[in-house]
N, C-alpha and C positions, 0 to 999 in steps of 0.2 A: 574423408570427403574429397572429391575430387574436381576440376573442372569442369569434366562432363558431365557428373552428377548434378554440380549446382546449374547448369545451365538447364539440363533435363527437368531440374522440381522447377526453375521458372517458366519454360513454356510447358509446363502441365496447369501452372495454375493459370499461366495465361487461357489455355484452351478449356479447360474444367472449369475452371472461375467465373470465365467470361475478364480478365483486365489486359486491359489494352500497354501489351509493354513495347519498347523501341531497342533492341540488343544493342548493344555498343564494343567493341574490344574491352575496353576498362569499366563495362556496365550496364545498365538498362537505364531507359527515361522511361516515365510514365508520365503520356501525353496530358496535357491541359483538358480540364473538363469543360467540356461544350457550355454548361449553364455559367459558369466562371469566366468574363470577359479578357479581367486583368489577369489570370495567374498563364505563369508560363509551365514548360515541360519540367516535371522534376527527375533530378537527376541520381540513381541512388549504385554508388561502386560494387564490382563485384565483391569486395572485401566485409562492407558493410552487410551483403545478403548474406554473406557467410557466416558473421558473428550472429545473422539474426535465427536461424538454419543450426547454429551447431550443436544443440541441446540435444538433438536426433541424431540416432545411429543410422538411420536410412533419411536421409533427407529428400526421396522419392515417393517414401509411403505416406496415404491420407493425414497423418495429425501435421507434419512437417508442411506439407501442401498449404493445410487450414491456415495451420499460423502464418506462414510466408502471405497470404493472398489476405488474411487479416490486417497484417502491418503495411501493406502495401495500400489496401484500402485507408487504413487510419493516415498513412504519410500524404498519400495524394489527398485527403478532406481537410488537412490539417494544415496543408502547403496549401491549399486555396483562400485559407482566412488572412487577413491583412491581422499584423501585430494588435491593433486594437480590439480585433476580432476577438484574436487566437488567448489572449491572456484573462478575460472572465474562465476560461475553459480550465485553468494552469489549479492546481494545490500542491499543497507538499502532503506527501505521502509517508508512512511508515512503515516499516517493516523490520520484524524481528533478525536479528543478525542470523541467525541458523536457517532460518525460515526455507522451504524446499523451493518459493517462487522466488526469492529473492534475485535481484536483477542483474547483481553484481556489483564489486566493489567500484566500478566505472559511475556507476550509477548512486552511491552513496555522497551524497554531498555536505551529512552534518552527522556526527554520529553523537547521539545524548549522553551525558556523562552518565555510568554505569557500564556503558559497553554491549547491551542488548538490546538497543532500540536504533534502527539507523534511518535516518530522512534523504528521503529524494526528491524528484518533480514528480507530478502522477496528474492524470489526465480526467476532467472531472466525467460524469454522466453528459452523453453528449450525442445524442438521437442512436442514427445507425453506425457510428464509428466504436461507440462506448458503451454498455453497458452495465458493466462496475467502475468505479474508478480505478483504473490501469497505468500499470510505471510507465513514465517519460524518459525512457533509456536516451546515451547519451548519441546514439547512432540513428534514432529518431530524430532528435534534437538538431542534428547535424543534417537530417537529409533535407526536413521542413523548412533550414533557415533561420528560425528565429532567436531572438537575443535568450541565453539560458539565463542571463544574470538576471535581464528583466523578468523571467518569469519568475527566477527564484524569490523577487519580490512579489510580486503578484500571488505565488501561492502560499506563502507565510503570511501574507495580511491576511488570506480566505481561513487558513489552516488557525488562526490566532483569533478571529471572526467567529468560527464555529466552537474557538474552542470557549469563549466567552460563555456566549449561550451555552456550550454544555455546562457550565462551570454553574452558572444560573439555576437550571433548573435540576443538578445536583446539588445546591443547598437547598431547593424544597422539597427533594426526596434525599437525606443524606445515605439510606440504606438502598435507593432503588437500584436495579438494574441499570449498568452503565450500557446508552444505546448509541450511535451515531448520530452526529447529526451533521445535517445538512448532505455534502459527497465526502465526507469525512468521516471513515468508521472509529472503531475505539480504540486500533492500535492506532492510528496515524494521531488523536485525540491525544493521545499518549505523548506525541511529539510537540504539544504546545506548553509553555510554562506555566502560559496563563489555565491552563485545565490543571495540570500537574500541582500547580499549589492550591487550585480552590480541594481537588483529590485529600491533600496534607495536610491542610489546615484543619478536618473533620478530628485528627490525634490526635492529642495533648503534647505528643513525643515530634511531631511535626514531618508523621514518614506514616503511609498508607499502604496495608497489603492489598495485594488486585487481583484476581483470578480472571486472565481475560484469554482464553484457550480457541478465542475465535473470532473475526474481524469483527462478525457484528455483534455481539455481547460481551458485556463484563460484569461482574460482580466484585461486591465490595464485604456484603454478611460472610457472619465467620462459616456457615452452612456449605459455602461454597468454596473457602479457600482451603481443604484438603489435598491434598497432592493425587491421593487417588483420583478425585472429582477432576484436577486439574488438565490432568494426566489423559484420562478417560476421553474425557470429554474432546480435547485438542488432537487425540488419535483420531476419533468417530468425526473429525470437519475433513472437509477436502483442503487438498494441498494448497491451492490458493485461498481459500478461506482460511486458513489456520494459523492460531495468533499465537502466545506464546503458550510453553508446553510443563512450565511450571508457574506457578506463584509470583507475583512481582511487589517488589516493595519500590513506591513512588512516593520521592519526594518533589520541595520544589524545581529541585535542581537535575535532578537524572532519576532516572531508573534501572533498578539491580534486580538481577534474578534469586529468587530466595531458595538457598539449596531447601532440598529434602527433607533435611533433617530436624531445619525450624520451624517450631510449632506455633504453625502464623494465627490459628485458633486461638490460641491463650495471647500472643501481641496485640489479636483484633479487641478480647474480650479484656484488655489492661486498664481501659475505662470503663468500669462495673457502672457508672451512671448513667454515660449512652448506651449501653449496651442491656440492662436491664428490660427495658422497657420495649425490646421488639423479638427478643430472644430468649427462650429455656436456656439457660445457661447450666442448668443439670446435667445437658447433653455431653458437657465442655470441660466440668471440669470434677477431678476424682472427689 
């Protein structure tokens, strides 16, 4: 990537886009929106466009373009909200360590004991800027201005909130379908303690297998924690949708990946008395 390259993909998106940028030697501003009384020019380094840009081996052709005029959209609506605004917007996000969208380790700010689930900031549903809940990288964070600490409390009350309710109303379906709730899908769900032990506490043994192979679903029935199903299933999502790509055993405390080889089938079915009553257990065992 070169200098003139990354100047070239920002006034393409300026002119293609339609965003009104300001060149600078050390960078671009992007002007104060007219509806926005108080907000000033935001100011964003060339260094910062670049880390935003480098994922692309042409950072001139269309997906590169999108993205650049994407974040430049989200920095400038985001730089317009006052702190009291901006933080109902703020959760904590999750994402599996392998994961293909993962943001980068800049962007990791807690990672769950186990070693496969890492927590960030992430940006909740938020009109035309958001449409899924999207990482809060730390080069966003930095262009918008605002306090990262105070968000990071803001989106752990949200993220601890939802994960309440989910914990809820998986004790009155302890077999159902694990769904999101609220702008919290199931991996980031994954990232509260308080979900993760009401998950545990359904054991005897006090550790829960998960098959969750994609943001918005999980499962908890032995029917679905096969490694093929898991497997299967976590290839056939898109890259950003896609949760983890094995088995998870969740306890109160962290979450571990469960190789291959254990037969989370017979750990799910080790309580013969919950499990009786919603399962052919024929299916399961010789």
């Amino acid at each position: 990537m070169t200098s003139a390259s990354l100047r070239q993909c920002v006034l393409m998106v300026s002119v293609l886009h339609g965003i009104d940028v300001i060149p600078r030697d050390d960078g671009v501003c992007l002007p104060p929106s007219p509806s926005v009384a108080s907000c000033g020019e935001l100011f964003v380094p060339w260094f910062t466009i670049e880390s935003v840009v480098r994922e692309f081996s042409d950072v001139t052709d269309v997906h590169a373009r999108k993205h650049l005029a994407h974040w430049f959209t989200t920095a400038r609506g985001l730089g317009d909200l006052s702190p009291q605004e901006f933080l109902p917007h703020v959760t904590v996000m999750g994402m599996p360590h392998n994961a293909p969208a993962h943001p980068g380790s800049p962007w990791t700010h807690t990672e769950v004991l186990g070693g496969a689930l890492h927590l960030g900031l992430g940006l909740r549903l938020l009109g035309h800027l958001s449409d899924d809940t999207s990482a809060l990288t730390p080069e966003l964070m930095a262009a918008i201005g605002h306090d990262p600490a105070r968000a990071w409390d803001a989106g752990w009350t949200y993220l601890n909130a939802m994960g309440q309710l989910a914990t809820d109303r998986h004790d009155r379906d302890p077999i159902g379908v694990l769904r999101p709730m609220g702008d919290c899908d199931v991996v980031s769900l994954l990232g509260s303690p308080l979900f993760r032990a009401g998950l545990a506490r359904f054991h005897n043994v006090g550790m829960r297998a998960v098959a969750v192979p994609m943001r918005t679903r999980g499962w908890v029935d032995p029917n679905h924690l096969d490694s093929a199903f898991v497997q299967g299933a976590a290839a056939a999502t898109d890259g950003p949708q896609r949760g983890f790509t094995t088995a998870m055993l969740v306890t109160a405390d962290g979450v571990w990946g469960a190789k291959p080889s254990e037969n989370l089938v017979d750990f799910a079915l080790r309580d013969e008395t919950q499990a009786s009553s919603w399962i052919d257990q024929s299916r399961f065992r010789r």
